[in-house]
N, C-alpha and C positions, 0 to 999 in steps of 0.2 A: 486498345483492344477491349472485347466486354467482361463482364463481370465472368460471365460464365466461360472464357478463358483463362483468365488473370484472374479471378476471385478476389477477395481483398485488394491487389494493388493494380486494379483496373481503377483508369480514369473516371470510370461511370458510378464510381462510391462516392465523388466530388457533388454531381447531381442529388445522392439519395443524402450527402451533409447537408446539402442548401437546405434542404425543404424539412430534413427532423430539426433544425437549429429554427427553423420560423416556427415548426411546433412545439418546440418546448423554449422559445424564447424567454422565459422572465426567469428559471433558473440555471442557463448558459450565460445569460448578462452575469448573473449574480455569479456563476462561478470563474466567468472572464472577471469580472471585475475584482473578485478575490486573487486572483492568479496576479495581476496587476499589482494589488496592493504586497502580496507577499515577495514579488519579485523586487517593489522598491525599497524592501527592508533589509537587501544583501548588502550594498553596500557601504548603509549604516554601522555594519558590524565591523569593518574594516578599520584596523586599527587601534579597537579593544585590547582592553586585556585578555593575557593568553594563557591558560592554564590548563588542565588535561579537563575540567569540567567546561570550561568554553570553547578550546576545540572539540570535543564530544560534541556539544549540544548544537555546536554551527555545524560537525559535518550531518548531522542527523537531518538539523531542519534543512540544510540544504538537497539533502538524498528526498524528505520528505516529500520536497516543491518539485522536483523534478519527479515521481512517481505520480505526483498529484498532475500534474502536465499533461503526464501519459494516462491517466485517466481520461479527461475530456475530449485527449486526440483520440483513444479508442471507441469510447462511447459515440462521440458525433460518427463513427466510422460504424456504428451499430456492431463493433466487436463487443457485445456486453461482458461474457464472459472473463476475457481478457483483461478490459476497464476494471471490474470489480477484483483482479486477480491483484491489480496494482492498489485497487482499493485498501485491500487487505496490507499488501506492506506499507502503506501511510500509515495504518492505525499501527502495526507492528512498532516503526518507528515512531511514532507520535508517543506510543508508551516510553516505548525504552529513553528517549528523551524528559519527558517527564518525570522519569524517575533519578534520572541524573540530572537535572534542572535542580530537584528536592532534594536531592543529597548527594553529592560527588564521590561516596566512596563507592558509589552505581558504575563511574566506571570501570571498576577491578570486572563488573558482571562482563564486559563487554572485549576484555582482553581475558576470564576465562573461558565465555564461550570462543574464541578464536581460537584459543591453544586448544579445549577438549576437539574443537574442529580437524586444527591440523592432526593435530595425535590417533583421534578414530581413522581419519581420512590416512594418514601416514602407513600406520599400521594394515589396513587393509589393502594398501597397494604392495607391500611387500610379505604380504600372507604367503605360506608357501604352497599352497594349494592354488592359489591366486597364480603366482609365477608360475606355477608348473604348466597353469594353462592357459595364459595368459602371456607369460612372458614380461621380462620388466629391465634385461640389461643394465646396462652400467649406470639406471637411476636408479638399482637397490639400494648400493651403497650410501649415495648420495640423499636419499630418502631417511635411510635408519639412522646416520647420523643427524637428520636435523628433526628427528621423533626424539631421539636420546637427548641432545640439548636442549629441549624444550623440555620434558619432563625433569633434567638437570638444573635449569632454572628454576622451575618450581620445585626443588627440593625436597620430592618425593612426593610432593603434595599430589593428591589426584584432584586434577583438573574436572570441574563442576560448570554448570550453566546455573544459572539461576532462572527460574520459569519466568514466563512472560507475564503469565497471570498473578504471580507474585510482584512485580514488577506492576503490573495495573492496580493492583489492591493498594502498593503503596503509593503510588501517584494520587490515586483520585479517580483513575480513570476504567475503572474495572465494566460500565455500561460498556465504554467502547469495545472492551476484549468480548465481555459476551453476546454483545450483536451485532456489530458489523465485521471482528476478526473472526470471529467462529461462525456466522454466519457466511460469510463470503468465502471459508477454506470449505466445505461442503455443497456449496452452487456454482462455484469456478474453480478457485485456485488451482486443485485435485480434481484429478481424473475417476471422480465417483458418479454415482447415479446420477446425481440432481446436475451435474457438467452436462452428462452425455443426455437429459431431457432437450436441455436446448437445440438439441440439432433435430429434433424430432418433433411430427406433429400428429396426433393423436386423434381420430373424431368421436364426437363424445358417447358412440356408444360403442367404442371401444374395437370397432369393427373394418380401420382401415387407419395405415400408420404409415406417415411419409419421412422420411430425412431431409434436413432441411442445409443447407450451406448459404444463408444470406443473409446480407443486413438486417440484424434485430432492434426491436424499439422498448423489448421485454425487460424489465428493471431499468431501465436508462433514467428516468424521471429519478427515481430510490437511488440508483447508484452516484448519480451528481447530488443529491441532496448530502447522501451520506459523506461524499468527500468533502463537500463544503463545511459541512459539522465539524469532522476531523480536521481538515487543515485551520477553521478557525480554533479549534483546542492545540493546535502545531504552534500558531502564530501567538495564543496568549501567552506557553510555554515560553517560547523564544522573547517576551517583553517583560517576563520575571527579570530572565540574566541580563538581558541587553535591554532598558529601558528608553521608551521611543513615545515621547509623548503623541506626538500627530499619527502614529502611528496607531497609539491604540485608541484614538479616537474614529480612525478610518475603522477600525477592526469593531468596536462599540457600533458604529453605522451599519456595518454587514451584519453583525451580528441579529440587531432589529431589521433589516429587512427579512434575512434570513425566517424570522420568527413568524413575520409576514407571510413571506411565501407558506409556511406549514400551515397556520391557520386558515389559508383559503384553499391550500390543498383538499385539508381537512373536510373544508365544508362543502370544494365540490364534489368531492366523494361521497358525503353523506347526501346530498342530491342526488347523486347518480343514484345510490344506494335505495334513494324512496321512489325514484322514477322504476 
């Protein structure tokens, strides 16, 4: 059926793939070929030692790779929005890996933020103002007891997050929190102004404004650059703990291309820029 039936999962978004992947061909290779390389590093890790800092940091990179996926399926699908929405949890995770890569007692951060999760989330489902209008039946009970053994575990302790950007400061990685995670929760993730621009079009003298529902090409170029950035910062991460010689000589090659591609980004923009 067409687009304008089925929207996104009409056949005819296959057609507008083909033709944005032949126009932005040199960095879809590059982040096909990243995707490649990080996927032949899974199961190198198999069989490692196993300890609460190497399970952390394997389920991380592997949530990582798979976010990072759903990036370039979205994108080549001109859901940009969307793409950069998962943008944003790559860097998420990329940090919080990072930081328990550097120091393992990172991850106590990762099992308090679970418990202050369950406990806020617990508590709010059996609020009684909640039940009263809401209703909650016989998972009250069953709810307050497993809010009470969780705060019984932690022995009165109040259950803490530790910030993410605390977390990027000590990694190393604090550029990534302040431009591509906080950048991308204010033009996707969230349902704020700069989201709801996207669907809109505007003519420049401000005197006629359409909505828009179609495949977009808008950041796509920026939003595969930026995950290619992150997931090669994902994949150095993961060759601290698990050391992969060939491995990070492949990651060393993307990396120069990678550099590549920016610099002639670069300059054909300033081209354009003096045309």
């Amino acid at each position: 059926m067409s687009f304008k039936a089925e929207g996104f999962l009409s056949k005819e978004v296959a057609n507008w793939t083909n033709d944005i992947r032949k126009k932005y061909e040199r960095i879809f290779a590059l982040a096909d070929d990243l995707n490649l390389l990080v996927n032949r590093t899974i199961p190198r890790i198999k069989g490692t030692r196993r300890d609460a800092q190497t399970v952390a940091v394997t389920g991380l990179y592997l949530r990582a790779i798979q976010a990072y996926q759903g990036v370039i399926i979205l994108a080549e699908k001109g859901m940009i929005a969307d793409s950069r929405s998962l943008l944003r949890n790559v860097c998420e995770t990329t940090i919080k890996m990072g930081a328990i890569a550097k120091d393992a007692s990172y991850v106590q951060a990762l099992h308090d933020g679970d418990d202050t999760h369950r406990i806020t989330l617990g508590k709010a489902l059996i609020d009684k103002k909640f039940v009263e209008e809401f209703g909650g039946g016989e998972h009250i009970e069953r709810i307050a007891a497993a809010v009470a053994q969780i705060e019984a575990e932690r022995e009165g302790d109040k259950a803490t997050r530790t910030s993410l950007e605390a977390m990027a400061v000590f990694a190393g990685l604090q550029p990534l929190y302040n431009t591509i995670f906080r950048g991308t929760s204010g033009d996707a993730a969230h349902a704020t102004l700069g989201a709801i621009e996207r669907h809109l079009w505007v003519s420049d003298d401000k005197s006629d404004c359409k909505f828009l529902f179609v495949p977009s090409e808008e950041d796509l170029e920026n939003t595969l650059h930026a995950s290619v950035f992150v997931v090669l910062e994902t994949l150095g991460i993961l060759l601290t703990v698990f050391p992969q010689s060939d491995s990070a000589v492949e990651t060393e090659q993307l990396q120069k291309r990678y550099s590549k591609f920016l610099q002639d980004l670069d300059s054909s923009r300033g081209q354009m820029a003096q045309e």
